[in-house]
TORTI-707671 format. One record per atom (N, C-alpha, C, O): residue in one letter; x negated, y negated, z. Coordinates in steps of 0.02 Angstrom, whole numbers, padded with zeros to 5 digits, always signed. Atoms other than C-alpha are relative to their C-alpha. Layout:
<mikes>
AXYZ/...
</mikes>
This chain:
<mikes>
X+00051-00001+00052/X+02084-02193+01639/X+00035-00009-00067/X+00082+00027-00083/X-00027+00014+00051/X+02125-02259+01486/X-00038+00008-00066/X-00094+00033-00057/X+00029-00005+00042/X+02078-02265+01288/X-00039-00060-00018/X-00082-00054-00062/X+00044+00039-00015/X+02006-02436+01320/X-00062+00002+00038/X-00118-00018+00020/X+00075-00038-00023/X+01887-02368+01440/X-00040+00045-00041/X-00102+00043-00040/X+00054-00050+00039/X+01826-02235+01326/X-00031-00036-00048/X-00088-00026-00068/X+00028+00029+00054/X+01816-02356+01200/X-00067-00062+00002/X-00098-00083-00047/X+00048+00028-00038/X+01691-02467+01314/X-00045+00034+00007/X-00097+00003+00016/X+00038-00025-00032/X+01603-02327+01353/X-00062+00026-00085/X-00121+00044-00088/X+00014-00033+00051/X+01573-02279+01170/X-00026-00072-00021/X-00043-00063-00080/X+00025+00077+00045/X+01514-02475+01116/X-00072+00026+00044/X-00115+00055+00011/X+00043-00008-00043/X+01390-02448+01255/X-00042+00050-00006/X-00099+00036+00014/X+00042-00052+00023/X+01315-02287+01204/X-00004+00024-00042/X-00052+00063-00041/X+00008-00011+00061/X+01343-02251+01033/X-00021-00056-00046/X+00007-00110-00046/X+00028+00068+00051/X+01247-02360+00900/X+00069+00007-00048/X+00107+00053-00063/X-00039+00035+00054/X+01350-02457+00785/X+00014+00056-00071/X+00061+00091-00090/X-00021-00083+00053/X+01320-02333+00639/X+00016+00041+00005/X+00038+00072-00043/X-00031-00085+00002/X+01366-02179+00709/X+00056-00026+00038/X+00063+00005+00091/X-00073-00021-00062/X+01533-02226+00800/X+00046+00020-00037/X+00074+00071-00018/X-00047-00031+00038/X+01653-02205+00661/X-00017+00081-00023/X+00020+00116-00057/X+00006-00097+00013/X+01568-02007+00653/X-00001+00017+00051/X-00015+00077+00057/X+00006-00022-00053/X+01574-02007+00822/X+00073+00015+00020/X+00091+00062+00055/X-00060-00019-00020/X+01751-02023+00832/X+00039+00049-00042/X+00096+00059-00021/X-00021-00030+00031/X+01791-01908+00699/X-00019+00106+00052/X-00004+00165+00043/X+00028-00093-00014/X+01708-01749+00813/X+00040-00004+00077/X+00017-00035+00125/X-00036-00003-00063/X+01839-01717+00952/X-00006+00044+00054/X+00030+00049+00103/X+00030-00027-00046/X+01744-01608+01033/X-00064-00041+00056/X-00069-00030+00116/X+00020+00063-00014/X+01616-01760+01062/X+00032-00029+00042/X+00016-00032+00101/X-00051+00053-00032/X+01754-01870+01109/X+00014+00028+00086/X+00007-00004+00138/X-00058-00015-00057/X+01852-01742+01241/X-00078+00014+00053/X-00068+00017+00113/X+00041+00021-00059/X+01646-01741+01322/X-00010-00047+00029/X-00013-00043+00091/X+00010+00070-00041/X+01617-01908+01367/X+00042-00021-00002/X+00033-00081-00010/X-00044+00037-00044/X+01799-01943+01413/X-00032+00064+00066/X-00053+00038+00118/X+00001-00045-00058/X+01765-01776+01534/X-00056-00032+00050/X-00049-00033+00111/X+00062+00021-00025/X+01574-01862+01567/X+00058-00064+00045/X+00075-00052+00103/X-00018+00057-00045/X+01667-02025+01632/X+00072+00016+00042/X+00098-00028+00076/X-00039-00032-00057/X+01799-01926+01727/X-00024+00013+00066/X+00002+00008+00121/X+00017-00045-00056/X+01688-01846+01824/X-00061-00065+00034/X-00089-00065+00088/X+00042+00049-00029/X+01582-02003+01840/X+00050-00065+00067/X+00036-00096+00118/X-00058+00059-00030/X+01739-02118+01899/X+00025+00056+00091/X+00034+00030+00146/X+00013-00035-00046/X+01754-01969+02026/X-00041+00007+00044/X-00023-00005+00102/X+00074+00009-00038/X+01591-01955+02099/X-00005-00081+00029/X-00047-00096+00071/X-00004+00053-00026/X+01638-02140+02126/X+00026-00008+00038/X-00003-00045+00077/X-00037+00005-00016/X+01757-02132+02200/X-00016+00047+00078/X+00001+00025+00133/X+00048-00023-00056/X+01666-02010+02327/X-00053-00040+00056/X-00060-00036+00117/X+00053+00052-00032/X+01532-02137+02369/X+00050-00045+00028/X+00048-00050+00089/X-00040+00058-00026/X+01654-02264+02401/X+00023+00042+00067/X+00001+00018+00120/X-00050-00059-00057/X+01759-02118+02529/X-00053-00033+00060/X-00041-00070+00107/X+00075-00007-00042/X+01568-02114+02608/X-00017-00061+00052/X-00025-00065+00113/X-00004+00076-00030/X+01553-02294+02639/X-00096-00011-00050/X-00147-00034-00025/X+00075-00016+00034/X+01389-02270+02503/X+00006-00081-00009/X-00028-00113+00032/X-00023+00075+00030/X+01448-02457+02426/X-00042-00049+00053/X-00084-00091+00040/X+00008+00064-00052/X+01433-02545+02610/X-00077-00011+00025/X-00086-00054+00068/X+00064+00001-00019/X+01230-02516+02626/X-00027-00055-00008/X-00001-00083-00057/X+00039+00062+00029/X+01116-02671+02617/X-00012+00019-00087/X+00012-00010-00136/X+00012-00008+00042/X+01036-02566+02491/X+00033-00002-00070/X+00002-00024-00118/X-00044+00001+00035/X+01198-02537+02378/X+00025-00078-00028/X+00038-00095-00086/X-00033+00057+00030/X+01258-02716+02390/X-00050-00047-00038/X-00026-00095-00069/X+00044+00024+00032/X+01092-02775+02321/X+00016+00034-00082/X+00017-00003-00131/X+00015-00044+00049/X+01104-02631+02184/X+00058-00033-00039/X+00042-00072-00084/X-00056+00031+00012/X+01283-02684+02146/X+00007-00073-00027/X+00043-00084-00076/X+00000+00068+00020/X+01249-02885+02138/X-00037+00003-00057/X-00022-00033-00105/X+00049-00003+00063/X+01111-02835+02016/X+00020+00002-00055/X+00003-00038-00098/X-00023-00035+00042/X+01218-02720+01904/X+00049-00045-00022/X+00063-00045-00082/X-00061+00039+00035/X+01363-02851+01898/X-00025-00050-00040/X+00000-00056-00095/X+00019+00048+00019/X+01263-02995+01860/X-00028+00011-00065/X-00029-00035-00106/X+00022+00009+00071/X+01186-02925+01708/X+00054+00023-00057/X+00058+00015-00118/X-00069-00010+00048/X+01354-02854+01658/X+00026-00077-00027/X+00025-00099-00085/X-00007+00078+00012/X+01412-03042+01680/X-00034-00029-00056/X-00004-00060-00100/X+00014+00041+00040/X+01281-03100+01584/X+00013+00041-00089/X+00026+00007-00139/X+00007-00042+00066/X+01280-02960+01428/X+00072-00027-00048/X+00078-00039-00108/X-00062+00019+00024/X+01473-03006+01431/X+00022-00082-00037/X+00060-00100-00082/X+00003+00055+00039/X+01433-03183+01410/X-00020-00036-00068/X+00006-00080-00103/X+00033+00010+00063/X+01311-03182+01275/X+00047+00024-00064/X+00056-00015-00111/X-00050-00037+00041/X+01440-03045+01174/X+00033-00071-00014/X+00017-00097-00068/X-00067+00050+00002/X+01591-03208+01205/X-00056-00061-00046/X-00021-00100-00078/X+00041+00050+00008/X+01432-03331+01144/X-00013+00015-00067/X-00005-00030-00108/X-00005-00013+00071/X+01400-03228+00980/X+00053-00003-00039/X+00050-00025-00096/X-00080+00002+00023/X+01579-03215+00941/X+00026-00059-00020/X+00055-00072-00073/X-00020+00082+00009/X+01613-03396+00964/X-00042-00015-00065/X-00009-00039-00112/X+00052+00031+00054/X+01443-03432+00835/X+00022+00061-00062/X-00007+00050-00115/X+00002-00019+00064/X+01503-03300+00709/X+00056-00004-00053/X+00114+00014-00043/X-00044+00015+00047/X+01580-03343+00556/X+00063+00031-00019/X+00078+00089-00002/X-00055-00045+00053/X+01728-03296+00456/X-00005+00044-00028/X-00063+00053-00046/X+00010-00056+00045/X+01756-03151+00364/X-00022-00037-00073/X-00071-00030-00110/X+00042+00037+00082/X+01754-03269+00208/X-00034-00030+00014/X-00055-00043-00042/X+00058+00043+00000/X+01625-03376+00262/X-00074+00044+00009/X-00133+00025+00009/X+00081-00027+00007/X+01508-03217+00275/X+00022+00024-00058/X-00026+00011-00095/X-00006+00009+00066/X+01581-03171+00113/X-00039-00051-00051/X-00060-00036-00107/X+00027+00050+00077/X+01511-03338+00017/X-00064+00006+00020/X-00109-00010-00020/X+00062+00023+00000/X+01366-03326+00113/X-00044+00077-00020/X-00105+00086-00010/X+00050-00046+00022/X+01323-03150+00041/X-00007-00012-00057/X-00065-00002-00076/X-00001+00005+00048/X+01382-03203-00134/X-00073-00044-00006/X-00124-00023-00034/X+00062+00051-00003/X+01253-03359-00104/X-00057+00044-00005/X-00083+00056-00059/X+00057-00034+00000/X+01116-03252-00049/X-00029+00062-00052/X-00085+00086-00062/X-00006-00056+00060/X+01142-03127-00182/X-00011-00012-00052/X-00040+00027-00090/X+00030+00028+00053/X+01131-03249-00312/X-00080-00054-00007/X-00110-00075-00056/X+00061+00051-00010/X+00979-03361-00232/X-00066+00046-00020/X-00117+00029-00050/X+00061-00046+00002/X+00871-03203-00226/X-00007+00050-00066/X-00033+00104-00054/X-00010-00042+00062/X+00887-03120-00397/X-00068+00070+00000/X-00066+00130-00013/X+00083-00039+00007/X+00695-03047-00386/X+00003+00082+00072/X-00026+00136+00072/X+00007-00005-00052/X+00742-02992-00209/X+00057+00073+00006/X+00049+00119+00046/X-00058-00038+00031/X+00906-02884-00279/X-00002+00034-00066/X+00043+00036-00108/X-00017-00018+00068/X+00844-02800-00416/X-00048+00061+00027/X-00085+00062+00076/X+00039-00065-00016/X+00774-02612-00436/X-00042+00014-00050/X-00018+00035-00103/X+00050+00009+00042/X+00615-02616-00520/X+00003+00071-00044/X+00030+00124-00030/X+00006-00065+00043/X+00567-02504-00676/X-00046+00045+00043/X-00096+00039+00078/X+00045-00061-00040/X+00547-02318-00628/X-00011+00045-00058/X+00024+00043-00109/X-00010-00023+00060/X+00479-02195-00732/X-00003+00068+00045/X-00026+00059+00101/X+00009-00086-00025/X+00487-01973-00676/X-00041+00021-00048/X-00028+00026-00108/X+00053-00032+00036/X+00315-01900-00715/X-00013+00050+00039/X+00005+00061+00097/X+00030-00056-00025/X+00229-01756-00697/X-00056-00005-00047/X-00058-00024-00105/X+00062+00014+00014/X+00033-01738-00694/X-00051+00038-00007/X-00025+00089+00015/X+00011-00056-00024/X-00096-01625-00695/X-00091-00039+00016/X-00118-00078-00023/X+00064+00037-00023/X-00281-01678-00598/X-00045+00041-00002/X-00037+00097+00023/X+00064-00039-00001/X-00448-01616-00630/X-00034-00047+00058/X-00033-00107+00046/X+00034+00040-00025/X-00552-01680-00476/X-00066-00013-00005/X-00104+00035-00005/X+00070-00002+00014/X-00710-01747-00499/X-00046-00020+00063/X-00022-00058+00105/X+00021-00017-00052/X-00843-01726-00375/X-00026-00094+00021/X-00048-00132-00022/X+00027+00053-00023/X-00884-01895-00250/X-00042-00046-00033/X-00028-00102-00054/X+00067+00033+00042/X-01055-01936-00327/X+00021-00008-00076/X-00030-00027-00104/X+00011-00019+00050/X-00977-01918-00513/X-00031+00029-00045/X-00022+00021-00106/X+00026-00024+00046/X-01093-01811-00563/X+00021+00056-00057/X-00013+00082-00101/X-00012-00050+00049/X-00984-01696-00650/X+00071-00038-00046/X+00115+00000-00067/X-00049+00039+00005/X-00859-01836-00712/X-00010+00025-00099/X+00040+00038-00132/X+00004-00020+00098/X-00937-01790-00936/X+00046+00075-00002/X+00091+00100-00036/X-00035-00082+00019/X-00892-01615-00903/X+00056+00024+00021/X+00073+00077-00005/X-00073+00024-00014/X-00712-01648-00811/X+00038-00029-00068/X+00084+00000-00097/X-00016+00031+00034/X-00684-01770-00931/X-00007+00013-00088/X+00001-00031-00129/X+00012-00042+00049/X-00720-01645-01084/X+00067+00068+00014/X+00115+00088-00020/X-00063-00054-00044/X-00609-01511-00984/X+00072-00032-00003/X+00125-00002-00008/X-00096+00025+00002/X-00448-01614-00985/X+00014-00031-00053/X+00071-00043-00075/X-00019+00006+00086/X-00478-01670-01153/X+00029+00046-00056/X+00067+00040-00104/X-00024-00075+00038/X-00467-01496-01215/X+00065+00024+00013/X+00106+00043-00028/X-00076-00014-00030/X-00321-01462-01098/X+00058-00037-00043/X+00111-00014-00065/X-00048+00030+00043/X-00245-01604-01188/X+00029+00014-00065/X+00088+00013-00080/X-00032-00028+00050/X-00254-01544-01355/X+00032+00041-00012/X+00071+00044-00059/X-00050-00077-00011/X-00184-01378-01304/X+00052-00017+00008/X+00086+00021-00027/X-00064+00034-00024/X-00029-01472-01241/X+00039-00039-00065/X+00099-00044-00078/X-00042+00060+00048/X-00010-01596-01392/X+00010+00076-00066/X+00035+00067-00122/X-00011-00073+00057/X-00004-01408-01501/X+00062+00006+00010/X+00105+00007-00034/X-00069-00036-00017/X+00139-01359-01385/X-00005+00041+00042/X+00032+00088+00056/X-00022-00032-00094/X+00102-01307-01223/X+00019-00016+00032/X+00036-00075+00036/X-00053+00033-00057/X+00185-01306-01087/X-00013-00030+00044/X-00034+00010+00086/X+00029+00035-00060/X+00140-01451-00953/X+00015+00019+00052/X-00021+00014+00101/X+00001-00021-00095/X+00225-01378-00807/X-00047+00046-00007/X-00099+00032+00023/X+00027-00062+00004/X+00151-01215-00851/X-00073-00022+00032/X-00088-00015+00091/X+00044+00017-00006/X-00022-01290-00879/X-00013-00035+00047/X-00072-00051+00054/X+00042+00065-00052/X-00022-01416-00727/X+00009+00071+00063/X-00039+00081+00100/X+00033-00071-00040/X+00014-01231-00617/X-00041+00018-00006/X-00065+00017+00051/X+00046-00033+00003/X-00127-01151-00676/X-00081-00047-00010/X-00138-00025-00013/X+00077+00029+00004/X-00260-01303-00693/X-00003-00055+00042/X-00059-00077+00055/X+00012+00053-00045/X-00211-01446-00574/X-00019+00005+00077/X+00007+00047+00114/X+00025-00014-00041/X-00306-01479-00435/X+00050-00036+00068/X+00036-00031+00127/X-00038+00041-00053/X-00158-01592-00345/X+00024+00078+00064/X+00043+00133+00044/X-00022-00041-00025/X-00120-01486-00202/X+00083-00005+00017/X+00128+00038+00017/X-00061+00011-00029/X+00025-01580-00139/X+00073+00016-00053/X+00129+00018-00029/X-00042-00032+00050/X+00126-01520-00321/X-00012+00030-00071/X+00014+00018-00126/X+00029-00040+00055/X+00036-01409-00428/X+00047+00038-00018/X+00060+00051-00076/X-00050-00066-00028/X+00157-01286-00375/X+00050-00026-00040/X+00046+00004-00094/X-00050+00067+00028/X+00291-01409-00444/X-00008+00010-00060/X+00046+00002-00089/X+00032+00032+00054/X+00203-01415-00599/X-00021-00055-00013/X-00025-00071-00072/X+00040+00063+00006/X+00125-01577-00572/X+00094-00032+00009/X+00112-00065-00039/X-00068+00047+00027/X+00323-01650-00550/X-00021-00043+00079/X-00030-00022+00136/X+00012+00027-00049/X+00287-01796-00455/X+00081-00060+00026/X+00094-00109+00061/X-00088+00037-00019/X+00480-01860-00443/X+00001-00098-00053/X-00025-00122-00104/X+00007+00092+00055/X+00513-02070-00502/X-00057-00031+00019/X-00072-00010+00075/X+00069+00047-00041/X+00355-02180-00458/X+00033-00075-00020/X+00065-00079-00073/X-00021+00050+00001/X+00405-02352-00447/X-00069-00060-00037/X-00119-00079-00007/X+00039+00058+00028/X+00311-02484-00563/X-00037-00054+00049/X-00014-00106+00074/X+00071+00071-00044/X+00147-02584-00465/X+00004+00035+00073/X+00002-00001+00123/X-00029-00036-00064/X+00185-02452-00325/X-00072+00051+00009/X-00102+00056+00063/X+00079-00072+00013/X+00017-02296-00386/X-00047-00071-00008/X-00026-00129-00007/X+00057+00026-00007/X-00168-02366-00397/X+00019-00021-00083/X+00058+00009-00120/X+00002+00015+00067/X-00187-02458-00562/X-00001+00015-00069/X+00033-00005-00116/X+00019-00047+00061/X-00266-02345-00687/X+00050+00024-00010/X+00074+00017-00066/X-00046-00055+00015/X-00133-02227-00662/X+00071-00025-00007/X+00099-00002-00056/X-00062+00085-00011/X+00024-02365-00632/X+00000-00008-00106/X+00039+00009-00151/X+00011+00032+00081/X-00041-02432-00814/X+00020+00054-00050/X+00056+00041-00099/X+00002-00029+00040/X-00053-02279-00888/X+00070+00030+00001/X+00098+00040-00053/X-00074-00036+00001/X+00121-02197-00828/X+00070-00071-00050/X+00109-00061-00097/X-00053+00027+00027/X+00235-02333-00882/X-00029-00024-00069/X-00002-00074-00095/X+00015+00023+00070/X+00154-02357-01045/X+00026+00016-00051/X+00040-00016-00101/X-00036-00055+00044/X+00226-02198-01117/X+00097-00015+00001/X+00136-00012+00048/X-00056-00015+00008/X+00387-02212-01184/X+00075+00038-00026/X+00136+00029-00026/X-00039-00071+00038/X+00459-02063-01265/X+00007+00049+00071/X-00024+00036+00123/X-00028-00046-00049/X+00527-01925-01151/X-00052+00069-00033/X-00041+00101-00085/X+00052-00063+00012/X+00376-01786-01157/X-00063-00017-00026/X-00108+00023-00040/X+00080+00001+00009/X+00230-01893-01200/X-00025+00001+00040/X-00002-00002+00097/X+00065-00007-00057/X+00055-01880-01126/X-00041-00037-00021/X-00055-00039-00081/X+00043+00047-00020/X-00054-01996-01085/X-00067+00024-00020/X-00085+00082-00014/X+00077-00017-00012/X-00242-02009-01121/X-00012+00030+00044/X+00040+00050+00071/X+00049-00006-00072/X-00351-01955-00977/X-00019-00059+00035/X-00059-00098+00009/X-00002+00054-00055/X-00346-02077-00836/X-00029+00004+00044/X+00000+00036+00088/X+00032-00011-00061/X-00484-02091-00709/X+00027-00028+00046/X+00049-00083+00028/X+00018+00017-00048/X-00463-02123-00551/X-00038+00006+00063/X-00090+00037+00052/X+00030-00004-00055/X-00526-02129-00381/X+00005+00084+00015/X-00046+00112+00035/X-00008-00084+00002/X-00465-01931-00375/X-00032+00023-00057/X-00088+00004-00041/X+00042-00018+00072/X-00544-01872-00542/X+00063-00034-00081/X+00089-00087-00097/X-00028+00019+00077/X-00456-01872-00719/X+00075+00024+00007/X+00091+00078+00032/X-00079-00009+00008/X-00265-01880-00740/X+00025+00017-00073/X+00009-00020-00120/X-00050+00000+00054/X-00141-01794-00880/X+00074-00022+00021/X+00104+00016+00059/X-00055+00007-00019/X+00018-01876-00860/X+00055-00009-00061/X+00048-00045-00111/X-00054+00012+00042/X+00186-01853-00945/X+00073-00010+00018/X+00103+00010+00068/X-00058+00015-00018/X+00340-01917-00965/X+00081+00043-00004/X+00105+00058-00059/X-00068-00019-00014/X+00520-01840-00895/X+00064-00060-00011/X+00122-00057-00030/X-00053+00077-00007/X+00611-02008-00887/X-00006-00072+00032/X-00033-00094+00083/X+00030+00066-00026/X+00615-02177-00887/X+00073-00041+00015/X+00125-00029-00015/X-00053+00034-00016/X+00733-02306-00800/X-00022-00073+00002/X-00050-00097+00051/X+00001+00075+00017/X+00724-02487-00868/X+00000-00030+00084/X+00013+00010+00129/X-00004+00030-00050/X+00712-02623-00716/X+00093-00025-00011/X+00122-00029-00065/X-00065+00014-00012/X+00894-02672-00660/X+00006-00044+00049/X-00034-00048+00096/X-00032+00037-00070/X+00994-02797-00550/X+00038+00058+00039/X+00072+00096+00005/X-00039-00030-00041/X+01068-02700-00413/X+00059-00050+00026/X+00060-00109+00045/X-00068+00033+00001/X+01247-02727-00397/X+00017-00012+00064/X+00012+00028+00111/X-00023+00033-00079/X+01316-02849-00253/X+00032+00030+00044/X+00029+00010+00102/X-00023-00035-00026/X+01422-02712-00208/X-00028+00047+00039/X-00002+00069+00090/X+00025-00047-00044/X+01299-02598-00157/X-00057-00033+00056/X-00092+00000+00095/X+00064+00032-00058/X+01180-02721-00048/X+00041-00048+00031/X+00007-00083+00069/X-00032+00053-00062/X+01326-02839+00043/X-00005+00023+00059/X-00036-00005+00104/X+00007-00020-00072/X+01350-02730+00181/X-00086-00014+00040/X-00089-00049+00090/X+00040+00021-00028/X+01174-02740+00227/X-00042-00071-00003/X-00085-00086+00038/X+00000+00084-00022/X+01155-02942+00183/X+00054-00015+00044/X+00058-00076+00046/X-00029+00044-00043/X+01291-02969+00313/X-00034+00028+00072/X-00037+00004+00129/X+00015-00037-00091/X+01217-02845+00447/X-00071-00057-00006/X-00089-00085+00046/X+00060+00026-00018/X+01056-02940+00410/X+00015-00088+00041/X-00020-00123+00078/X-00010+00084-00004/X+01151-03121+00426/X+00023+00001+00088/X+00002-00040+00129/X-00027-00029-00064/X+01242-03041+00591/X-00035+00007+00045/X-00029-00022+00099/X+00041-00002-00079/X+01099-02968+00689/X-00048-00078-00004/X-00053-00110+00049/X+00032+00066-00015/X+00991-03137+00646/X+00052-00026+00039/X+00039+00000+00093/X-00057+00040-00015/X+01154-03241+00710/X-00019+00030+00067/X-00051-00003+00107/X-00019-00011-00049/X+01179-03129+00841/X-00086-00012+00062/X-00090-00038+00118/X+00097+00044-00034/X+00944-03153+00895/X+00007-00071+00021/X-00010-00092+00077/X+00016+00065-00030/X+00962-03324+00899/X+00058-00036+00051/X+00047-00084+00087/X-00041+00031-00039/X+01112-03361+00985/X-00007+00017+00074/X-00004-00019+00124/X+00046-00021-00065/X+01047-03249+01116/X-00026-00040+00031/X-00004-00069+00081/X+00052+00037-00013/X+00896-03334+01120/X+00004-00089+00022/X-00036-00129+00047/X+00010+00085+00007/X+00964-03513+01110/X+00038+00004+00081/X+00019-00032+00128/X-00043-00002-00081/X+01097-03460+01277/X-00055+00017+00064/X-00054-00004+00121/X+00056-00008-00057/X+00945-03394+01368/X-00041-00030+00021/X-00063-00019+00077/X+00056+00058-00001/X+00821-03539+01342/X+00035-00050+00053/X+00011-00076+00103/X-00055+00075-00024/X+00966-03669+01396/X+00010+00032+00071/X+00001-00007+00117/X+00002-00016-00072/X+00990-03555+01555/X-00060-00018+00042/X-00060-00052+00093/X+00069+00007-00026/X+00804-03548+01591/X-00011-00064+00025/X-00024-00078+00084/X+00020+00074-00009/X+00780-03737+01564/X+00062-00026+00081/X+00065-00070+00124/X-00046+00036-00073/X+00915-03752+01700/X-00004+00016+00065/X+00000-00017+00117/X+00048-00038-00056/X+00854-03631+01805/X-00051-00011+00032/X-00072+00031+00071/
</mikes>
């Protein structure tokens, strides 16, 4: 038993992302060399038996090789079709610069809100919409918005929070409220009152983050895994068709 076997055994059952943390936990490791100890054993039993020489076995066996055969082929078939290290190099630079729109991290802004809901039918939408007006002026005096979005917002999911609803990403919330958050640009203003489909919105601003290019550095690795597993789909696909048709 060797560290080539373990290392077969570990392509085969550990995904791609976790193997370099897989080999770091040597408690991990010293199980599934023990798992394929005791498996190469137990083989080695059946064989003693004469388990191998059954009709049933040598069917089971031709099965198991043949798709090993083929898994092994397709692997030697991707390998052959995949590029260079620098040739997936230019082709992330390429793709990195073709897609500019595609590589960039849109403006975000961190608000916090506080919601009066107004009932289905709107019939209480004048006297909501009188209620968070007032709230407002109390705020533009110098109250405190977390404070005030604890004790009057109806959001359940972060009242508690104080209305902190983390970054929202620009064209991402329903319109009204979208429009109205990135409008503000000072760090602690508040917004009109903003209807929406939930009732009337106070929203203010914590911080804002301009739109940006995201740097080539942090999105190559996943433009080559994307160029890789495509490569590796179709070559599949193109070795299996060409069998079929011959078949």
């Amino acid at each position: 038993f060797t560290s080539a076997d373990l290392d077969l055994a570990v392509r085969e059952m550990v995904p791609p992302e976790r193997r370099a943390e897989f080999w770091k936990q040597p408690e991990a490791v010293s199980r599934l060399a023990r798992s394929l100890y005791t498996q190469r054993a137990l083989a080695r039993t059946a064989e003693a038996e004469g388990v191998d020489k059954t009709a049933q076995a040598e069917r089971y066996l031709r099965y198991t090789r043949e798709r090993a055969l083929t898994e092994l082929l397709m692997q030697q078939r991707v390998a052959q079709a995949t590029p260079t290290e620098q040739a997936q190099q230019a082709y992330v630079r390429s793709e990195y610069q073709a897609h500019p729109d595609k590589y960039n991290q849109p403006e975000q802004a961190h608000v916090r809100h506080i919601l009066l809901r107004v009932a289905k039918d709107g019939s209480d939408a004048a006297a909501v919409k009188t209620r968070i007006e007032a709230l407002r002026s109390e705020l533009l005096k110098g109250g405190d918005f977390v404070e005030a979005a604890k004790k009057h917002s109806q959001d359940d999911g972060n009242a508690s929070t104080g209305g902190d609803m983390g970054f929202i990403t620009k064209g991402r919330m329903m319109e009204p409220f979208d429009a109205a958050a990135f409008s503000l640009k000072k760090v602690g203003q508040i917004s009109e009152p903003v209807r929406t489909s939930f009732g009337y919105h106070l929203i203010q601003l914590v911080e804002h983050k301009a739109s940006r290019p995201i740097p080539m550095a942090d999105v190559q690795a996943d433009i080559r895994a994307q160029l890789l597993d495509k490569l590796n789909a179709e070559t599949r696909g193109r070795v299996w068709e060409t069998a079929d048709t011959d078949a």
